[in-house]
Structures are given as C-alpha cells and as structure tokens.
C-alpha positions, 0 to 999 in steps of 0.5 A: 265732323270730317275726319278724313285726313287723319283717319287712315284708309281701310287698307292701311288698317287691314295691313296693320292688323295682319302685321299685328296678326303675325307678330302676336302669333310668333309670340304666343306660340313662342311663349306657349312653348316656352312655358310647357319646355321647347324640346317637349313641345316639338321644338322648331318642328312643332313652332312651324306648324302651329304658325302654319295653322295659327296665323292664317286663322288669325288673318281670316278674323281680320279680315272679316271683321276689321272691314265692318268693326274698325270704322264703327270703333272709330265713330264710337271713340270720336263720338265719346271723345272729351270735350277740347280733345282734338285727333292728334295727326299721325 
C-alpha cells in the first residue's frame, strides 16, 4: 500500500497545523473575550498579549507532536479504511 503520491509531506503538514494554530487562536481569545465583555477584558491590549502568549504555545504542541502523531493517525485510518474506499487525490 503506497500512498506516496497522494499523502503530503510532513513539511506541508506542519505548515498547515500552524495556520490551523494561529487561526484557532485569533478565534478563541476573540470569542473568550467577547463573551466576558471586550472592554472588561482589556480590549485590543489584552487580545495582543493573549495572542502573543497563546499562539507560540500552540506552535510548540505542533511541532513536537505532529512529526510522530500525523504519519501514525495516517496509517491508522488507511488501515481502518472500508473496503472499495479509495484516497481520494487533493
């Protein structure tokens, strides 16, 4: 079971998962914010230092554990894969 022309390489997924990092942390520091009143959190003062502390740390978790957990998910799912269900290309 090759699947080396339609998996991506890992350094395409690590840049995916920070892009996925930074947008998952504008919306929740911007959501978490939002819900306890802009102006009582801080406004644009405190949405920059959460981001400023948030996001970095989110970029250590993946790029500790996307190197050893994406390939390991990937040959999970291709193994558990339905009979007749082929990759589908991206």
């Amino acid at each position: 079971m090759t699947l080396a022309r339609n998996t991506p390489s890992s350094k395409t997924i690590i840049l995916v998962g920070l892009v996925g990092c930074f947008l998952t942390s504008i919306a929740g520091i911007t959501g978490a914010m939002l819900l306890s009143g802009w102006g009582a959190s801080g406004g644009w003062s405190e949405w920059t230092h959460r981001l400023a502390l948030g996001y970095p740390c989110s970029c250590v978790v993946v790029l500790s554990l996307f190197p050893v957990m994406v390939p390991q998910l990937n040959q999970f799912f291709e193994k558990n894969r339905p009979p007749g269900e082929e990759s589908t290309p991206p």
